[in-house]
VODRENZA-407755 format. One record per residue (C-alpha): residue in three letters; x, y, z. Coordinates in Angstrom, 2 decimals, decimal comma. Layout:
# VODRENZA-407755
ALA	X	Y	Z $
...
***
This chain:
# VODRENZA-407755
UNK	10,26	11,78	13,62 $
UNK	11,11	15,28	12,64 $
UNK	8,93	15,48	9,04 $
UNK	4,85	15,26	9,22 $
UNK	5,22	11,90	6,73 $
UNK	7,05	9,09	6,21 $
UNK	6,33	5,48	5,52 $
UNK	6,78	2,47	7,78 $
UNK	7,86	-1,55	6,99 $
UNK	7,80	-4,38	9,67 $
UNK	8,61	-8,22	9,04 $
UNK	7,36	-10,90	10,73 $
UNK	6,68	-9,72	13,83 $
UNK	3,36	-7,57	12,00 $
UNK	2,84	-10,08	9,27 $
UNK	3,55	-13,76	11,23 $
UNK	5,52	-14,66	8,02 $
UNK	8,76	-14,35	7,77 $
UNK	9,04	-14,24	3,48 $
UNK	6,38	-11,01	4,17 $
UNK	6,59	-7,46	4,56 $
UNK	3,97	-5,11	5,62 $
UNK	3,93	-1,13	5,17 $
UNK	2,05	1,64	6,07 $
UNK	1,99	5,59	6,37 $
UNK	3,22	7,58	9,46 $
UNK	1,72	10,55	9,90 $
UNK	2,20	13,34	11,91 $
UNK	-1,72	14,87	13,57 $
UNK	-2,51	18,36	14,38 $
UNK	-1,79	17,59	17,81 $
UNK	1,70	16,15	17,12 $
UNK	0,62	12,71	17,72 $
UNK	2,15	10,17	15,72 $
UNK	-1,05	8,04	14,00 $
UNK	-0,32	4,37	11,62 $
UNK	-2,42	4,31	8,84 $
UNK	-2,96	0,83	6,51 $
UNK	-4,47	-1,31	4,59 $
UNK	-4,00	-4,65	7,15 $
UNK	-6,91	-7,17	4,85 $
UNK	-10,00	-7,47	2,74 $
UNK	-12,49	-4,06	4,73 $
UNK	-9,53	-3,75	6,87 $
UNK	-8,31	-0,23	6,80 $
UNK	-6,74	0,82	10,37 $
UNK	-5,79	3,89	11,71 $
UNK	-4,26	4,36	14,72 $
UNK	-1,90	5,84	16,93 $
UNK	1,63	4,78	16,05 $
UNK	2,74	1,71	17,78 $
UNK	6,90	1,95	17,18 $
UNK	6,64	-1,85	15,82 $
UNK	8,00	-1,03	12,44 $
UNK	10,99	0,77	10,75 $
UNK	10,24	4,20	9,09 $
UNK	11,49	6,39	6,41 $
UNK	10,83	9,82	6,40 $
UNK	9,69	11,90	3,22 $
UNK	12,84	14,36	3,45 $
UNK	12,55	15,54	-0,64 $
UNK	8,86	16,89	0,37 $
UNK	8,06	20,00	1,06 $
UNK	6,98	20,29	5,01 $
UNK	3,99	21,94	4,19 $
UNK	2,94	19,60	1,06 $
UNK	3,61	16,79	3,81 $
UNK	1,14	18,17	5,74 $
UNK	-1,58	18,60	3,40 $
UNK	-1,16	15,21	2,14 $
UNK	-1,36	13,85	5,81 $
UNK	-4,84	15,68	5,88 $
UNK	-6,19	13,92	2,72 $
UNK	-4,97	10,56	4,49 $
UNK	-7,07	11,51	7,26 $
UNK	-9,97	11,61	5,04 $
UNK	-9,81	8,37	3,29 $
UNK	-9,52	6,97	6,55 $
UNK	-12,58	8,91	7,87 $
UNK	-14,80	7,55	4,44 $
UNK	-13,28	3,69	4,68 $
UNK	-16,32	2,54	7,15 $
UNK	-18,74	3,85	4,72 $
UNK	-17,21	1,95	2,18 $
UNK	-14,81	-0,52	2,86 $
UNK	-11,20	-0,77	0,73 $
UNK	-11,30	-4,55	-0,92 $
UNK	-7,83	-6,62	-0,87 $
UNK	-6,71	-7,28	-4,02 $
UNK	-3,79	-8,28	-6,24 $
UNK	-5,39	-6,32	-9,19 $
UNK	-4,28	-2,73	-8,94 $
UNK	-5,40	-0,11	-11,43 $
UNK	-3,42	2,58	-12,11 $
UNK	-6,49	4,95	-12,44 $
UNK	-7,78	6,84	-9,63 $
UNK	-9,13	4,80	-6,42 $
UNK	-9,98	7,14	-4,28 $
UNK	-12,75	10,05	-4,90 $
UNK	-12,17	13,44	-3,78 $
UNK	-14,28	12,42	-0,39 $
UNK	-11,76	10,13	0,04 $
UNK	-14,36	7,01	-0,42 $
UNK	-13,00	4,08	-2,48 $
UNK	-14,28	3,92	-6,25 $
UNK	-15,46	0,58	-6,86 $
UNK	-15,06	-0,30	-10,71 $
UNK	-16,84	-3,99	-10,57 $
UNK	-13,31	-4,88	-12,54 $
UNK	-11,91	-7,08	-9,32 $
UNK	-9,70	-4,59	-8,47 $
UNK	-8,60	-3,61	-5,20 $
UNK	-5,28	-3,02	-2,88 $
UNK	-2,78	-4,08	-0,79 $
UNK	-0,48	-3,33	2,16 $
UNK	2,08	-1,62	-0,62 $
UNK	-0,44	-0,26	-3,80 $
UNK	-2,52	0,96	-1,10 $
UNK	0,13	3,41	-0,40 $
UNK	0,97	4,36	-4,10 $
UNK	-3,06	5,00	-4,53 $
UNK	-2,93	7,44	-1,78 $
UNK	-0,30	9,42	-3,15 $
UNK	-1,36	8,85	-7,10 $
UNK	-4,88	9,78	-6,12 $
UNK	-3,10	13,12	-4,59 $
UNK	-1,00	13,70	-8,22 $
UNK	2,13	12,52	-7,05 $
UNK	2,61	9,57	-8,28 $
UNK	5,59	7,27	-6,44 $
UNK	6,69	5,26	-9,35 $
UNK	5,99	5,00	-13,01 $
UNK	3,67	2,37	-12,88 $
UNK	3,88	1,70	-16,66 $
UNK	7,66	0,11	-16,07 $
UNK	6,71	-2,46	-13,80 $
UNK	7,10	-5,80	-14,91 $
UNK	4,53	-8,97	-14,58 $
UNK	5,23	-11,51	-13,73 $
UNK	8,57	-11,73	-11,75 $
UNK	10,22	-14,44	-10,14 $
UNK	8,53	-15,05	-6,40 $
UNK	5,31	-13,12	-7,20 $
UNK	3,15	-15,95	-8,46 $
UNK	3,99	-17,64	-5,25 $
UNK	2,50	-14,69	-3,10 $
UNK	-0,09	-14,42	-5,72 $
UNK	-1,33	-17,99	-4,80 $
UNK	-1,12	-17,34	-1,64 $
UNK	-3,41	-14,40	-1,06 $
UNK	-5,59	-15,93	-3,82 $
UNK	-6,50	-19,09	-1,60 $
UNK	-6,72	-16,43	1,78 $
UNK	-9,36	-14,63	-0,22 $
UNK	-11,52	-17,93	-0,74 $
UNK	-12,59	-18,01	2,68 $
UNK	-13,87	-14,11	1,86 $
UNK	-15,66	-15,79	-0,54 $
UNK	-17,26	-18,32	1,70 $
UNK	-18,02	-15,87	4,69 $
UNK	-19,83	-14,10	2,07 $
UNK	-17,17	-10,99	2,52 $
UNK	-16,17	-10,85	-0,91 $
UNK	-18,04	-11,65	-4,15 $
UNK	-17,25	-14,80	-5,74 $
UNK	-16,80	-13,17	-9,35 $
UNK	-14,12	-10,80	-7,79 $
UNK	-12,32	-13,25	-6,61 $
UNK	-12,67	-15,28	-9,95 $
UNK	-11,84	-12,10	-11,74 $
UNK	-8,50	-12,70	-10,11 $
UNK	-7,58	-15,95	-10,49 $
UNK	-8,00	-15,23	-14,41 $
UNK	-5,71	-12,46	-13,93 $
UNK	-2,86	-14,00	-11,97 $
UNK	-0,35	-14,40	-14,53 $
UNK	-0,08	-11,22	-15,89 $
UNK	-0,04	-8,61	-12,73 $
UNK	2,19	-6,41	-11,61 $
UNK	3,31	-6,76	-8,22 $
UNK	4,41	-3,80	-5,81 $
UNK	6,48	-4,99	-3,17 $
UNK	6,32	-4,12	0,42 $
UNK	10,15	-3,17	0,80 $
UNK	10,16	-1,66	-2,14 $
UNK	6,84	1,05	-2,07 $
UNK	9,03	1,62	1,34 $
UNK	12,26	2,47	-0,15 $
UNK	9,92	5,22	-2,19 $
UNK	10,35	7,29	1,06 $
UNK	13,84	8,22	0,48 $
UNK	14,13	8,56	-2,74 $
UNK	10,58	10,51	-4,03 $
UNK	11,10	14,03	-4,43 $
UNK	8,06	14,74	-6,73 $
UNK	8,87	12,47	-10,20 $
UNK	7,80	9,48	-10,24 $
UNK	10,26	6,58	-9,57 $
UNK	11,91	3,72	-12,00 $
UNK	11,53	0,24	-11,46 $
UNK	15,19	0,28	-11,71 $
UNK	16,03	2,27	-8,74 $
UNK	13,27	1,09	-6,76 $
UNK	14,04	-2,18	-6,99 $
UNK	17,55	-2,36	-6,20 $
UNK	16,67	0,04	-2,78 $
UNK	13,82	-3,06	-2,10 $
UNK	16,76	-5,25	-1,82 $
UNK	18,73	-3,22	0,04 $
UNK	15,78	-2,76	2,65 $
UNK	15,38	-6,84	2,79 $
UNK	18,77	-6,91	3,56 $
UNK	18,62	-4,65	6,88 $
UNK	15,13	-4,92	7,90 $
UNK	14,46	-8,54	10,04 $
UNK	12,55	-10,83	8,26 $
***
């Protein structure tokens, strides 16, 4: 990998599914070593050396030394995520997630991350922003399917007394009208982010285009 950043999508051979995705960040440490940094499940933040089980795009429209200083704040949410653990969830707010320690802010709201807004908090949280949040549509075809899905995963949370039960209440209201950010698609921002924030338009259409190279 010849730039300090880039981000990284596998198929079923991560996820076990083959209609799911999961990315993560590359990054490159002070020592040169290639470390894998993601959000795998509910308190499930992992960081570790890179594994070469996914595909990666590298952040070519960054600066090289801007990659580097935003591999350094990567390092320090992942230093602050035992203190206090990064929830799964399919609410994502657009507002900052992250304090300047790099500690998760919880809002008591039900809101949380996954695999892909994860990402987009990490580099929102930084002030640059990977897509224009705002454009996203709710509600699109497929995403009340994977909705439901993580929805009934996060019962058992519930029930091994991981998760509060109003969270996960708090998102069953919400299920209908969420924005979704794709896997495939928060990958795709790789190539294409050069400091201004995305469309929905172009991201979308390079989503597909990574679905249709990337094994399922």
């Amino acid at each position: 990998m010849a730039e300090s950043i880039a981000f990284a999508v596998a198929g079923s051979a991560v996820t076990g599914d083959r209609r799911q995705k999961h990315v993560a960040l590359i990054y490159r440490a002070d020592n040169s070593r290639l470390m894998l940094l993601h959000l795998g499940w509910h308190h499930q933040l992992s960081h570790a050396p890179w594994n070469g089980k996914y595909h990666w795009l590298e952040f070519s429209g960054l600066d090289r030394e801007l990659q580097e200083t935003f591999a350094d704040w990567a390092v320090l949410v992942a230093d602050a995520s035992p203190g206090i653990p990064t929830p799964y969830s399919i609410i994502f707010r657009p507002g900052r997630n992250f304090d300047t320690d790099g500690r998760f802010i919880h809002q008591n709201d039900g809101s949380g991350l996954t695999c892909a807004s994860f990402l987009l908090a990490l580099f929102s949280d930084y002030d640059m922003p990977l897509i224009d949040v705002s454009g996203w549509p709710e509600s699109r075809s497929g995403d009340l399917t994977w909705i439901r899905k993580i929805i009934h995963m996060l019962r058992a949370e519930v029930q091994l007394n991981r998760l509060p039960a109003w969270e996960w209440i708090e998102q069953v209201k919400r299920r209908h009208k969420l924005r979704r950010f794709r896997p495939e698609e928060v990958f795709a921002t790789a190539a294409l982010f050069s400091g201004e924030p995305l469309d929905f338009s172009v991201v979308e259409t390079a989503g597909a285009a990574v679905n249709a190279v990337v094994p399922a």
